[in-house]
C-alpha positions in Angstrom: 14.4 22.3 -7.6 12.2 19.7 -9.5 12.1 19.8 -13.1 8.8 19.4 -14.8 7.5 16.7 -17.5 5.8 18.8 -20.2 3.5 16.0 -20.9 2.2 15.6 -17.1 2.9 18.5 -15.3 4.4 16.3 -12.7 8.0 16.9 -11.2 10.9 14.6 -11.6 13.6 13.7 -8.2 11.2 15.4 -6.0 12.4 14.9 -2.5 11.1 12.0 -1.0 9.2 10.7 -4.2 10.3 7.9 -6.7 12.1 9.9 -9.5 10.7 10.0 -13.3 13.7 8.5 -14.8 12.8 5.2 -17.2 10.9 4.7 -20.1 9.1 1.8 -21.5 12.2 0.2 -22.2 13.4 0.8 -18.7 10.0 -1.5 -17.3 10.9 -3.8 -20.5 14.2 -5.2 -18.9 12.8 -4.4 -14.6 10.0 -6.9 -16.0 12.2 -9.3 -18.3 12.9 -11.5 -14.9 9.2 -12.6 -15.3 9.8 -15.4 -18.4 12.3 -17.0 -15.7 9.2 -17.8 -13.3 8.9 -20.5 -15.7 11.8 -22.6 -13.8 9.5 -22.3 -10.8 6.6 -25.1 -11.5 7.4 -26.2 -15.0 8.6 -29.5 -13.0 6.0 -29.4 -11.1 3.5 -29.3 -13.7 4.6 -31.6 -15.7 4.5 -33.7 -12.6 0.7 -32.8 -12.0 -1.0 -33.3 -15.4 2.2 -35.5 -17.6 1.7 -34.9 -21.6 -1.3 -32.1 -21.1 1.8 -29.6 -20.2 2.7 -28.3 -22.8 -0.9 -27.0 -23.1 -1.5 -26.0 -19.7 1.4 -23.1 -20.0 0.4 -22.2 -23.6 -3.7 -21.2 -22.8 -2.4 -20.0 -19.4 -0.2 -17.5 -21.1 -3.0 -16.7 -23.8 -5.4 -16.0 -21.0 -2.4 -13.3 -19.1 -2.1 -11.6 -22.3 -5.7 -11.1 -22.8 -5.9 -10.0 -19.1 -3.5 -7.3 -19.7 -5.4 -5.0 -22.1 -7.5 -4.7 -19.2 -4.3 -3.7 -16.8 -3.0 -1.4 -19.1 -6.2 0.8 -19.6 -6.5 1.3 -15.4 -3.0 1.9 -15.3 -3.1 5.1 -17.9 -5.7 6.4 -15.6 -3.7 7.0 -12.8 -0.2 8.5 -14.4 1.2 9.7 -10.7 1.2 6.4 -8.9 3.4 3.2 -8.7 2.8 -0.4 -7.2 0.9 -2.1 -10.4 -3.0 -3.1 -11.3 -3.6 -3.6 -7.6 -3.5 0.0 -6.9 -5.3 1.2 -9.8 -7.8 -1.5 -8.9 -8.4 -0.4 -5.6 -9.2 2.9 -6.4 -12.2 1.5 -8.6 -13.0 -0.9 -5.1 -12.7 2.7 -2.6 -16.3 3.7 -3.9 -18.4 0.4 -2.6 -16.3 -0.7 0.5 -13.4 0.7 2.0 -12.4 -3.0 3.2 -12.2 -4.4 -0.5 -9.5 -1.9 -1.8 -7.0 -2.4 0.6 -7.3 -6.7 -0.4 -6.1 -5.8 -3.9 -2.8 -4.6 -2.9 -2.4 -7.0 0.2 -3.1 -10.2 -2.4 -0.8 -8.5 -5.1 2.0 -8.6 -2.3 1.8 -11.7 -0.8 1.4 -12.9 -4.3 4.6 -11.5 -5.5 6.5 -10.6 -2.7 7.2 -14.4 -2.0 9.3 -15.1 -5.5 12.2 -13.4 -3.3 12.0 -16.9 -1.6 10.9 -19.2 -4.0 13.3 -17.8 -6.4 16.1 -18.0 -3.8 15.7 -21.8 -2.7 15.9 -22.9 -6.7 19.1 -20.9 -6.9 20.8 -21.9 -3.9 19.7 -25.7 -4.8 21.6 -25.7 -8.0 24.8 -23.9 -6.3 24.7 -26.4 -3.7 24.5 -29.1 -6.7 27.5 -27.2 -8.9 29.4 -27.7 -5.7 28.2 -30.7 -3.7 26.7 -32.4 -6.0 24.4 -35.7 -5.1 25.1 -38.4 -7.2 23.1 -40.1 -10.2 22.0 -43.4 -9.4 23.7 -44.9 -12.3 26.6 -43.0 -11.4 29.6 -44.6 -11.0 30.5 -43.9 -7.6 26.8 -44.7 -6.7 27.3 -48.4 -8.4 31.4 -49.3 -6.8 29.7 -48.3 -3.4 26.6 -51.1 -4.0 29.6 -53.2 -5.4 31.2 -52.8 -1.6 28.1 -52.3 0.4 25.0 -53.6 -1.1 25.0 -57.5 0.2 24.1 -56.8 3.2 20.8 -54.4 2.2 17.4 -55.7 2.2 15.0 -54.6 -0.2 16.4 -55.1 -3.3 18.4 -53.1 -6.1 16.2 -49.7 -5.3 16.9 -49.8 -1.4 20.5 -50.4 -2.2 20.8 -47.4 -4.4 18.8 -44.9 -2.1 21.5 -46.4 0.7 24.1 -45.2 -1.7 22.9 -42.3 -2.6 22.2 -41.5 0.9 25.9 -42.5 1.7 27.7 -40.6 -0.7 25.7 -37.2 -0.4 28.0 -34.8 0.5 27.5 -33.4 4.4 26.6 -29.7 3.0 23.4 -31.2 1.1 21.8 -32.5 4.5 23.4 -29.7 7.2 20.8 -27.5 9.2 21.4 -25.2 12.0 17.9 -25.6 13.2 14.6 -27.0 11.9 11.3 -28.2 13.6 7.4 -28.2 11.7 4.6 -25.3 11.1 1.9 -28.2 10.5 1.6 -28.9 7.5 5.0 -28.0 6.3 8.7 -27.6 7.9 11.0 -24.7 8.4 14.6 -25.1 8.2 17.6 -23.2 8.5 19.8 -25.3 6.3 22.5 -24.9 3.5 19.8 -23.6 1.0 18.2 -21.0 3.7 22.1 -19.4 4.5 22.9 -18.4 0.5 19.7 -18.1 -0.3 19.8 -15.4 2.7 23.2 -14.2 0.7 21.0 -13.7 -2.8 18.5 -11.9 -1.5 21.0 -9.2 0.0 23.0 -9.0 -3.1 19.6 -8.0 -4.5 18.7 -5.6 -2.3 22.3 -3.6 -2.4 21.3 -3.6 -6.2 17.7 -2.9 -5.8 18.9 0.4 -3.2 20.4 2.5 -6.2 17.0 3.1 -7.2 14.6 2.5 -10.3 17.1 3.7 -13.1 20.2 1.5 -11.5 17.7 -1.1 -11.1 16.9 -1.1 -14.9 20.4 -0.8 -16.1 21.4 -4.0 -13.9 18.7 -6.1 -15.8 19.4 -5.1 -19.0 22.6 -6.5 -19.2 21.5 -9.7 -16.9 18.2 -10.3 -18.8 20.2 -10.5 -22.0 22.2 -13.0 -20.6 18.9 -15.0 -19.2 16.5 -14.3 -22.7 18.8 -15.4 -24.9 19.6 -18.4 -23.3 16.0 -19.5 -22.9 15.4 -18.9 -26.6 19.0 -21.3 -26.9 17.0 -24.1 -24.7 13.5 -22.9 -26.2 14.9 -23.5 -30.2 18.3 -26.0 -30.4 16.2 -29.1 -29.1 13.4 -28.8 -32.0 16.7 -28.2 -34.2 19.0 -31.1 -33.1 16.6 -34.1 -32.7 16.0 -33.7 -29.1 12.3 -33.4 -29.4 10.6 -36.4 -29.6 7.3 -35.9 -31.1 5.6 -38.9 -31.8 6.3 -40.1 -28.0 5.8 -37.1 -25.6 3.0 -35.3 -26.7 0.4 -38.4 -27.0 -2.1 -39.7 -25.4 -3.6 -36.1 -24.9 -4.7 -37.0 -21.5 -3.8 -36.3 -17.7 -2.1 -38.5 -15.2 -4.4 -41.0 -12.9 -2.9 -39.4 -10.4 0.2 -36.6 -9.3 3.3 -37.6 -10.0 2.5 -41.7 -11.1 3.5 -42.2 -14.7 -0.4 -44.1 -15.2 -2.2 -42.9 -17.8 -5.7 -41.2 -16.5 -8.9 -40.3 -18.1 -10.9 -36.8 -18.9 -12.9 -37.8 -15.9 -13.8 -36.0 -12.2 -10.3 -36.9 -11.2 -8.5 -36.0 -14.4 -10.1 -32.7 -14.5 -9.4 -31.9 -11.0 -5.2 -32.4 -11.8 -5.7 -30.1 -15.1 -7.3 -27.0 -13.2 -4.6 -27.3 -10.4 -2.0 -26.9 -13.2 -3.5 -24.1 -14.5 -3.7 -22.5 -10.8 0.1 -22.5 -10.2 0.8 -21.6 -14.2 -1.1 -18.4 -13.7 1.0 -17.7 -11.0 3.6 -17.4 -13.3 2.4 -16.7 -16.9 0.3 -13.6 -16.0 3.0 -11.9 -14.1 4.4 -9.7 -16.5 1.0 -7.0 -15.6 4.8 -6.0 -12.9 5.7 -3.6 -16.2 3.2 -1.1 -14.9 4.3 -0.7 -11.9 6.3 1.5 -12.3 3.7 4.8 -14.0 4.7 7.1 -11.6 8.1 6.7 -12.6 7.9 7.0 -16.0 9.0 9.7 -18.4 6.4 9.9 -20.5 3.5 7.7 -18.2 1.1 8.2 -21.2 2.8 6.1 -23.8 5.2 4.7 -21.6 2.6 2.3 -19.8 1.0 0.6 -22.6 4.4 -0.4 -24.3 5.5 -1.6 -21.4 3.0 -4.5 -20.9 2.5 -5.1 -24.7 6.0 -5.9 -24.9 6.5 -7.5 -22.1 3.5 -10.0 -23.0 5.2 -10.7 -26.1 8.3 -11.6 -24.5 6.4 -13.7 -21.9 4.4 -15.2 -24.8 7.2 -16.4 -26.9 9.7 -18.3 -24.2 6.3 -19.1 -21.5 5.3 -21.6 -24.8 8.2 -22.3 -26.2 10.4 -23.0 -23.5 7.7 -26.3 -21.6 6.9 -27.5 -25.1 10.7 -28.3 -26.3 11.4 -28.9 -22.5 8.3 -32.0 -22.2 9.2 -32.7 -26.3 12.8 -33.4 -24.7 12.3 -35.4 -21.8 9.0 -36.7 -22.2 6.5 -38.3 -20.0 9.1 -40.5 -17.8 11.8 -37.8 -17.6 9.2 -35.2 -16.6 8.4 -37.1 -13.5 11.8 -37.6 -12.1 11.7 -36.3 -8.7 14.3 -34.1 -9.4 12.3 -32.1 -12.1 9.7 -31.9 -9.7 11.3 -30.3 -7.0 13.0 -28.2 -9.5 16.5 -28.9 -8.5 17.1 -30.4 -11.6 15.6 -28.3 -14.4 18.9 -26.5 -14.9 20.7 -29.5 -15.7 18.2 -31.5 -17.9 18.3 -28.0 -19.6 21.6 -28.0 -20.3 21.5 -31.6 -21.8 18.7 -30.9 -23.9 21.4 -28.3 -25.9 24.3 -30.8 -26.1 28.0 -29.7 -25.6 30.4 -31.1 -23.2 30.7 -30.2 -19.5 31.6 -26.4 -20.3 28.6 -26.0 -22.1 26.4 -27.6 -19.2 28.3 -25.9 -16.5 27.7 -22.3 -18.7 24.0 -23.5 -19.1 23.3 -24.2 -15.6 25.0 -20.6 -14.2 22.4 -18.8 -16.8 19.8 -20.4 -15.1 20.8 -19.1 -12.0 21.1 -15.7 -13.4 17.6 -16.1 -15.0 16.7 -17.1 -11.2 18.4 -14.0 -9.5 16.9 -11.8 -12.5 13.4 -12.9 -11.4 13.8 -11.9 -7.7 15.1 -8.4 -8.4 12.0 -8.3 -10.7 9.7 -9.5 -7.8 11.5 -7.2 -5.1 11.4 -3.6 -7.5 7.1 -4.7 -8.1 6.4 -6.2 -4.8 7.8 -3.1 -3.0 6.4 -0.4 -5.0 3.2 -1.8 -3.9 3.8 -1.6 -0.2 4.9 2.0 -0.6 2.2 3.1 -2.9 -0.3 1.7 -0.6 1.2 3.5 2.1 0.8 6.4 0.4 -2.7 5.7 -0.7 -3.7 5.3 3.1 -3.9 1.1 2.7 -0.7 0.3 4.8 1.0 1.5 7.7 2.8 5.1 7.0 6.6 3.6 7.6 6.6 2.2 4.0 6.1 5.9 2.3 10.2 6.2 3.1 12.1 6.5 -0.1 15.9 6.7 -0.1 18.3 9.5 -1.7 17.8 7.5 -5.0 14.2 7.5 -5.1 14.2 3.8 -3.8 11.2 2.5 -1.3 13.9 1.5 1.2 11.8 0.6 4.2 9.5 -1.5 1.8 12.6 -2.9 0.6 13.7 -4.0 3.8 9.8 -5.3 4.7 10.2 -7.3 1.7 13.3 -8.5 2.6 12.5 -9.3 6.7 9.4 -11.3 5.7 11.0 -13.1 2.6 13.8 -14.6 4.9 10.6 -15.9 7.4 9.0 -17.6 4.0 12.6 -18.5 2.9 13.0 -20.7 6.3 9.9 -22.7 5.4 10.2 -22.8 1.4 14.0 -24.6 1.7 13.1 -27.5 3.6 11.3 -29.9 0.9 9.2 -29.9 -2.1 6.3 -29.9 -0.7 6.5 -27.0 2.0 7.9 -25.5 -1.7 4.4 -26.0 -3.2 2.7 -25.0 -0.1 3.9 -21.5 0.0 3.6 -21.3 -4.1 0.3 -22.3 -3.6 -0.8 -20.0 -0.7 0.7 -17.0 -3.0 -1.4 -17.8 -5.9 -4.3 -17.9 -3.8 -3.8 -13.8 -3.4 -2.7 -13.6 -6.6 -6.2 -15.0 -8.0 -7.9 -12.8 -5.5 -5.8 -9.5 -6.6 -6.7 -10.9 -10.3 -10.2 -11.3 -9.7 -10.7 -7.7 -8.2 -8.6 -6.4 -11.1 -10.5 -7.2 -13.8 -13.4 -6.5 -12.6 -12.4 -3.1 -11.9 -11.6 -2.6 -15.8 -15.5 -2.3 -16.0 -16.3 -0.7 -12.9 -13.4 2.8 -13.9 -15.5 2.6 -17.2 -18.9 3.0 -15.5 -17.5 5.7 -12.4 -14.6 7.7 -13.9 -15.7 7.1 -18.2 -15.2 10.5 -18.7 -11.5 10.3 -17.8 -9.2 10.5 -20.2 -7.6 7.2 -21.0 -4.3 7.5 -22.9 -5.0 3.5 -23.9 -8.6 2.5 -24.1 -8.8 -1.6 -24.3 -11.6 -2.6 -26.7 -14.6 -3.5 -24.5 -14.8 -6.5 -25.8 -11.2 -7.7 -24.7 -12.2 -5.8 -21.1 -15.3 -8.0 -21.1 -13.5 -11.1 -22.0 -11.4 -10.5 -19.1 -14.2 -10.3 -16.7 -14.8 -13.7 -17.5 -11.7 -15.0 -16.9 -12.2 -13.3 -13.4 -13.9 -16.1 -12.9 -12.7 -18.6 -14.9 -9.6 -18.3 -12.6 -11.9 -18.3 -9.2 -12.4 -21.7 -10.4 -8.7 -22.8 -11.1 -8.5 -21.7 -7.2 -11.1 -23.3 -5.6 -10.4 -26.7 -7.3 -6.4 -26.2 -8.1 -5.3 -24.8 -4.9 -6.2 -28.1 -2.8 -4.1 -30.1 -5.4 -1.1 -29.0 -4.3 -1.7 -29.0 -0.6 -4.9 -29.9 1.0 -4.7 -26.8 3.4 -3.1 -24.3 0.8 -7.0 -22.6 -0.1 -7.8 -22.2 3.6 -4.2 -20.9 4.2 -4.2 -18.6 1.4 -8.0 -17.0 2.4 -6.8 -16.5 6.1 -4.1 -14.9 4.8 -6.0 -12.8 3.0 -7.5 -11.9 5.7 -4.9 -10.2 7.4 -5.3 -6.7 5.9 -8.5 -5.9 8.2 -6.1 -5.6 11.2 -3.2 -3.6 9.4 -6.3 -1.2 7.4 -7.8 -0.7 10.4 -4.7 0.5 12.0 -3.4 2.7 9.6 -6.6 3.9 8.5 -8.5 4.6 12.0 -5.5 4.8 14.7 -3.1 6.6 12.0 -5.3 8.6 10.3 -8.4 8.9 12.0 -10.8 7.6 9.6 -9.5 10.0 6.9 -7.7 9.1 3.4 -4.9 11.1 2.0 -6.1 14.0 0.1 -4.0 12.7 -2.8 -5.6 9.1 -2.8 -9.0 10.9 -2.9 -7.8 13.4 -5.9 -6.9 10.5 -8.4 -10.5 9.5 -8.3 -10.7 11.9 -10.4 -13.7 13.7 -8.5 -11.9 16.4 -7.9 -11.0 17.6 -4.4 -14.1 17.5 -2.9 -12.9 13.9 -2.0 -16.6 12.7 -2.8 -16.4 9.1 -3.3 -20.2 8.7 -3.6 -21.3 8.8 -6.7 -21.6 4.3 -7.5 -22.4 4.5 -11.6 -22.2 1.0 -11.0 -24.7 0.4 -8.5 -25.5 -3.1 -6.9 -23.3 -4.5 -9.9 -19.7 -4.4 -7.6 -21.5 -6.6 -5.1 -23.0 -9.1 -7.3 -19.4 -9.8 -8.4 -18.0 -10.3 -5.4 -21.0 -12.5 -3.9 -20.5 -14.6 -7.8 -16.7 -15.1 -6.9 -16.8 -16.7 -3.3 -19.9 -18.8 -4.3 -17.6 -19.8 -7.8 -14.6 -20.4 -5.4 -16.7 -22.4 -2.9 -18.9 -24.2 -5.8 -15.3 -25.4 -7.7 -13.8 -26.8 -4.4 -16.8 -28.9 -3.7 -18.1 -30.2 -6.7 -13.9 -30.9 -8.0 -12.8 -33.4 -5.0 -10.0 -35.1 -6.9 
């Protein structure tokens, strides 16, 4: 027999539900994998905009915590559900189209669900360095084979050194089973695809013990990944690393991507600065994953708004910190080695920036993979709640409602896990199909953002009667209506920065849920939501989904965000 919360009436370990068994704290450490998303684009920032960094990740990160009052009052308002601010956004969306809901929680996956991948081709990349490392090109090795090799080169000292380089790469670097091209991009299945492949397993045999197992894990592993991160965030502004009369200044973007030039606060310049805030938010806002786990809370009512607040702070701390004594350490030239972009080496020149002798860098680069593999088991426990709670709410196909013995989504899990190791193919190749997929994610993560926000207002107008056990001054949920848009812009003229194809990818994409709705909603269910999904409208069980307080206003938004997506890629052309 369930036992009962005295607080919600709802019951705990009931068969074939998740289980009540975490507090805030519990979210706390599931979400503490979110600060390490900074590995995943700080070089590629800094590669994109130069000394205007530092700044991009700090009003990024202002902007997510502003954003999250907003999640945290939609999330009180629905105590018996999991899966995060998507699905307490669609239920706002249900009223005015039953095509719209079902887009919040598709985006919020394919947003999320790909940092499995993503996460999984950094960490393999620096395994395969800590034990096939490619040489420096003022290593000595690198320099005696020139000595032996380089007359007969052409091209001069560079050519010789890539020839080296190229020589003296060990054979497990370069080895592939299989590759070929998607367009665009390349798949592979290479070294970094095979234990990447590994990671993501060890995850999921973690991930399988359920919520509470889950939690326990991180604690101990996101100790060993926040206090490192506060090591690389506060010993360089302590030991003379930082270099602040050199890498903060000129205050203004690169003339172009990657090029050390100088630019100007012009058409151009603008154009690199909004597609670095595009792939930031893709990382500073993603600590709203501490709600997603309300219907698996003790006490959902307290629990939920702690969760996020706390979270945020963490987030807020290391996600400005940790890229201003980062760029204050290596500054403009050292930010665009292509190493830093491709993100291969941001463990190591994080490890530098400390000091110490090889231990220490060695012990450095082995948290960061930690902070890596603490960010996937973050992404896998949010991005597969969602899949099962939008199964549940009649969005998704009715597999995904499965739940294990120990409350875990398994077949989610697994879903997760299948389509990750598709991504993981194509992410491991190169840098750029890297970005691609980064940037394709965001674009759903904008649109789940978007849709989110709004729905802060549009629960306040239809269900204001509710009881909210957090109430976000209207001020702060107005403020984040604007940013709504504010971040339409960053995709329409960011996205197309990083790949020319990535806002068109992303939008078909997007697309995709009008096929799976329509067959779990008219072939499965026969036109018919769950009775459940209907109840936490909170119009009773009539199921009466009538009643639009908020009148033509819904629509309005939406029309005002493709025209604002549309608008920004035209008029921003680089």
């Amino acid at each position: 027999m369930s036992d009962i919360t005295a607080e919600t009436g709802v019951a705990i370990g009931e068969a074939g539900t998740l289980r009540r068994s975490i507090d805030w704290k519990g979210a706390f450490w599931v979400a503490s994998g979110v600060p390490a998303l900074v590995l995943f684009s700080i070089g590629g920032i800094s590669g994109m905009v130069g000394n205007l960094a530092f700044l991009i990740w700090t009003a990024s990160m202002l902007m997510g915590f502003i954003q999250s009052f907003t999640y945290a009052e939609i999330a009180g308002l629905f105590p018996n559900k999991s899966g995060g601010a998507s699905i307490y956004g669609a239920a706002a969306w249900i009223r005015y189209s039953k095509f719209i809901a079902p887009l919040s929680v598709w985006c919020n996956w394919f947003a999320w669900s790909p940092v499995l991948s993503l996460g999984c081709t950094i960490a393999a990349g620096y395994i395969l360095n800590a034990f096939a490392p490619i040489p420096a090109a003022n290593s000595p090795v690198v320099l005696q084979w020139i000595a032996q090799h380089g007359a007969g080169i052409a091209g001069g000292q560079s050519a010789q050194v890539s020839a080296a380089i190229a020589a003296l790469t060990p054979s497990l670097q370069t080895w592939t089973l299989f590759s070929g091209r998607l367009g665009a991009v390349g798949f592979s299945l290479n070294s970094t695809f095979f234990i990447g492949a590994i990671l993501m397993l060890v995850t999921f045999a973690i991930q399988h013990r359920g919520i509470l197992g889950t939690a326990n894990v991180q604690k101990y592993i996101g100790l060993l990944v926040i206090i490192p991160m506060l090591i690389v965030g506060v010993v360089p502004l302590l030991n003379g690393a930082v270099h602040y009369n050199s890498s903060y200044w000129p205050l203004v973007p690169l003339a172009s991507a990657g090029a050390p030039g100088l630019g100007m606060w012009n058409m151009s310049g603008w154009t690199l600065v909004l597609g670095a805030m595009f792939i930031a938010a893709w990382s500073t806002y993603g600590f709203e994953t501490a709600v997603c786990y309300t219907s698996e809370f003790k006490n959902p009512g307290t629990d939920t708004f702690k969760a996020i607040f706390y979270s945020g702070l963490l987030c807020l701390l290391l996600f400005i910190l940790v890229p201003f004594t980062f760029q204050g350490a290596l500054g403009l030239t050292g930010m665009l080695d292509p190493s830093i972009a491709a993100g291969t080496g941001v463990a190591s020149a994080m490890a530098d920036m400390v000091g110490g002798g090889a231990l220490i860098h060695s012990v450095m680069v082995m948290l960061m993979i930690l902070a890596l593999i603490l960010s996937i088991m973050t992404a896998m426990a949010g991005s597969s709640r969602t899949l099962y709670q939008g199964s549940v709410d009649g969005w998704l196909p009715k597999y995904l409602t499965h739940v294990n013995a120990h409350g875990a989504p398994t077949r989610a899990m697994w879903t997760d896990l299948c389509a990750n190791l598709l991504v993981l193919a194509v992410a491991s190749t190169d840098a750029t199909s890297f970005f691609f997929i980064l940037a394709v994610s965001n674009c759903g993560y904008i649109i789940f953002n978007f849709l989110n926000l709004n729905a802060g207002w549009i629960h306040r107008m239809d269900s204001g009667k509710t009881a909210r056990p957090y109430r976000a001054p209207t001020w702060l949920l107005g403020l984040g209506s604007v940013f709504a848009f504010v971040n339409a812009v960053f995709m329409g003229a960011g996205a197309k920065t990083w790949n020319p194809d990535a806002l068109w990818a992303g939008l078909i994409f997007a697309s995709l849920i009008i096929p799976v709705f329509c067959f779990r909603h008219f072939i499965q269910d026969g036109g018919k939501f769950p009775a459940n999904m209907l109840e936490d409208l909170h119009v009773g069980g009539s199921g009466d989904v009538s009643t639009k307080r908020a009148g033509i206003l819904p629509y309005v938004t939406l029309v005002g965000g493709v025209a604002v997506v549309l608008l920004s890629n035209w008029i921003f052309s680089g």
